[in-house]
C-alpha positions as CSV (number, residue, x, y, z in Angstrom):
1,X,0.0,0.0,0.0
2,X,1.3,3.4,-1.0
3,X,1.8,6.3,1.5
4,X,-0.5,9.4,1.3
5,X,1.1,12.2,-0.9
6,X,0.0,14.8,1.8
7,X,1.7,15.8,4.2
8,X,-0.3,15.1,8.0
9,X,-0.5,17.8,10.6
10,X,1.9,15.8,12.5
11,X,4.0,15.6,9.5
12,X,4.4,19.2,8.8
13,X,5.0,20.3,12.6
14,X,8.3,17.6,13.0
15,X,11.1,20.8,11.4
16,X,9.4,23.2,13.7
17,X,10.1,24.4,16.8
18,X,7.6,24.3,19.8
19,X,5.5,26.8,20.3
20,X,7.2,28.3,23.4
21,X,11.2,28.2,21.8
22,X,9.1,29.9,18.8
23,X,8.0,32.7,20.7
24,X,11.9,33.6,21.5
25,X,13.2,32.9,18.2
26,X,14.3,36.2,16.5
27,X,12.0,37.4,13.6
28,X,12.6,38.4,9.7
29,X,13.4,42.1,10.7
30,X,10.9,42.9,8.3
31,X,7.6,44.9,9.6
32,X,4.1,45.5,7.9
33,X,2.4,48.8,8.3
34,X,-1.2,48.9,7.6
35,X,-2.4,52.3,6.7
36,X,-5.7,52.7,7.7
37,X,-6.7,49.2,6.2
38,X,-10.3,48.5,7.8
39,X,-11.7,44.9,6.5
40,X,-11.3,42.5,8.6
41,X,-10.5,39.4,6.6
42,X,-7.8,41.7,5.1
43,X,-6.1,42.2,8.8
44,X,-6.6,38.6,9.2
45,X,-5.0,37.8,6.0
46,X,-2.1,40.0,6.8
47,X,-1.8,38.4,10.6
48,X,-1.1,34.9,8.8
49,X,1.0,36.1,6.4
50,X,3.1,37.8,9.2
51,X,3.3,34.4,10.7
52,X,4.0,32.2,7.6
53,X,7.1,34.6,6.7
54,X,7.8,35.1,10.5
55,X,8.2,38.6,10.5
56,X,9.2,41.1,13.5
57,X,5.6,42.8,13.7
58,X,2.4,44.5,12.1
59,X,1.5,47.9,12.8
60,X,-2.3,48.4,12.3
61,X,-3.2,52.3,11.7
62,X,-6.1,54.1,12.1
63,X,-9.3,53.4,13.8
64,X,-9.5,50.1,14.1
65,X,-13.7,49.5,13.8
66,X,-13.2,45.8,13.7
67,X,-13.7,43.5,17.3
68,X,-11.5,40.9,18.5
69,X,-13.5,38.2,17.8
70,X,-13.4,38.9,14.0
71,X,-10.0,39.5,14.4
72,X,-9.4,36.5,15.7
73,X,-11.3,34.5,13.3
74,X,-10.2,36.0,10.3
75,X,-6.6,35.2,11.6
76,X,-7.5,31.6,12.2
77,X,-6.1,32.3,15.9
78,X,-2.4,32.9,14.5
79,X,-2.3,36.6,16.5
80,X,-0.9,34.4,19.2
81,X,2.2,34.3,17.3
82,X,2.9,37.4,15.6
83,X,3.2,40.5,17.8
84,X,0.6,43.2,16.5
85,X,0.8,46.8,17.7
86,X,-2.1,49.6,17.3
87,X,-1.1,53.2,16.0
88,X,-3.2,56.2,15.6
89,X,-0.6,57.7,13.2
90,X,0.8,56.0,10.3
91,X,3.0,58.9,10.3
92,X,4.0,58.8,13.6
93,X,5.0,54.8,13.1
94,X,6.8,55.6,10.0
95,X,8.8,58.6,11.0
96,X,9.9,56.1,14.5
97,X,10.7,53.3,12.1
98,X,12.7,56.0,9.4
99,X,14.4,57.1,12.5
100,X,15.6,53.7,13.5
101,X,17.0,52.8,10.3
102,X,14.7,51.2,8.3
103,X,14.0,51.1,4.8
104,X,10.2,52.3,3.9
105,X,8.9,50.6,0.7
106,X,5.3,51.5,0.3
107,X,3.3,49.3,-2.5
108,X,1.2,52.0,-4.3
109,X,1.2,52.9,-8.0
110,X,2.3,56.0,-8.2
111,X,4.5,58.6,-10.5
112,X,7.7,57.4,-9.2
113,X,6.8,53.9,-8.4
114,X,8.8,51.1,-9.6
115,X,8.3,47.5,-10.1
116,X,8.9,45.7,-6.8
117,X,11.1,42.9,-8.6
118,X,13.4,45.7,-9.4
119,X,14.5,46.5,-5.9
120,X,16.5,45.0,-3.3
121,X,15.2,44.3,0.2
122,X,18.9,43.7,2.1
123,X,18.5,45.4,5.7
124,X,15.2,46.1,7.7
125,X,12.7,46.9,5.9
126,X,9.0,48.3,6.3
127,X,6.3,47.2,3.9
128,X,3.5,50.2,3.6
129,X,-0.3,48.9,2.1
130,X,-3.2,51.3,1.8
131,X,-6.5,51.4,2.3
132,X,-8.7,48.4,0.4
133,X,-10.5,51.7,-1.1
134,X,-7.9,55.0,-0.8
135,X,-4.6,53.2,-1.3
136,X,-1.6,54.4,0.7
137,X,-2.1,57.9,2.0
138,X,-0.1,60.6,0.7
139,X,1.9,61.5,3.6
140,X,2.9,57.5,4.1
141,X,4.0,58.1,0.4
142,X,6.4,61.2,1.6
143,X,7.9,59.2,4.1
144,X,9.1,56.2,2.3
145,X,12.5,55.9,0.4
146,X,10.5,53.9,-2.1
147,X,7.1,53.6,-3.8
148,X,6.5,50.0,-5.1
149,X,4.0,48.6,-7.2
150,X,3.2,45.1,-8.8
151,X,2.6,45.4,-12.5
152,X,-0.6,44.8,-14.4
153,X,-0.5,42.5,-17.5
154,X,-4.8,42.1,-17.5
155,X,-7.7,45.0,-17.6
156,X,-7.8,45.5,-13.9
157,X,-5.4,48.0,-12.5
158,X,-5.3,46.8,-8.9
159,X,-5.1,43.6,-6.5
160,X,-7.2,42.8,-3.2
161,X,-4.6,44.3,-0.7
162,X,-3.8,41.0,1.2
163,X,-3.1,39.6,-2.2
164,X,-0.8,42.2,-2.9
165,X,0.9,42.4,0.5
166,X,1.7,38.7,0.1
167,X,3.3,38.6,-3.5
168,X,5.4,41.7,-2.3
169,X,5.9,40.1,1.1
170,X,7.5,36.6,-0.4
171,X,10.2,38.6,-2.4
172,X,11.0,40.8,0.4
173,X,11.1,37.8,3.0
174,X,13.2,35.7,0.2
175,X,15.5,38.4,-0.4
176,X,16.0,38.8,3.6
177,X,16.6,35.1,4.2
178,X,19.0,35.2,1.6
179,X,20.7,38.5,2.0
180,X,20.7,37.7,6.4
181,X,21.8,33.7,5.5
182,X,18.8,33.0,7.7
């Protein structure tokens, strides 16, 4: 009798740590800044992501008008493991991060945006997304070092935001890993 082809629950934990050794392991010094992004399922999206690329930490911005049980759900409970802070002020968060050396790379399609293929994430970096409706706000544009944007080869002109953050997420995490030998 063959084996299964997929992988069991039990398979797939055996390479990782446990959960308390993974709570002390250092992070992808990579954070996500959320700038004024409101849906729910689109936080939740970007919580799992955070965790599946181990990154240091999301920064939600703005008022955040959604409970901690949707949180939670839309996050399939993996905010236990990523460490989430609150901001009223993208700005302020940006200008902290800037201050502290890191390199701002907000994913909006813009005048001087450039394809985000074309750059290289070495050293911390910051990942800015927008709005689902407004995009990135203009004064999180005047703060970052660089304005990103995923091309278009169909009609539309635009991605859900999640969907975006995580094509732009794996190539920043990859070129991390590899840049960091992590």
């Amino acid at each position: 009798m063959n084996s299964p082809i997929q992988l069991s629950k039990e398979d797939l934990r055996k390479n990782k740590p446990t959960r308390d050794d993974y709570l002390s392991q250092p992070k992808l010094p990579l954070v996500l800044v959320l700038d004024n992004v409101t849906n729910s399922f689109n936080i939740g999206s970007f919580i799992r992501l955070a965790d599946a690329f181990a990154i240091e930490k999301i920064i939600v911005c703005g008022a955040l008008t959604i409970s901690d049980k949707k949180l939670r759900k839309a996050s399939r409970n993996e905010a236990k493991w990523v460490c989430i802070e609150y901001s009223d002020s993208t700005t302020a968060s940006l200008q902290t991060l800037k201050d502290q050396n890191y390199t701002i790379f907000s994913v909006e399609l813009c005048n001087q945006s450039v394809d985000y293929k074309q750059l290289a994430y070495t050293s911390s970096c910051v990942l800015v997304l927008g709005n689902e409706r407004k995009g990135v706000s203009e004064e999180a544009l005047k703060l970052s070092h660089h304005q990103i944007h995923i091309p278009m080869f169909g009609m539309g002109n635009s991605l859900n935001v999640s969907t975006a953050g995580a094509i732009v997420m794996a190539e920043c995490a990859s070129q991390l890993r590899a840049a960091l030998k992590v």
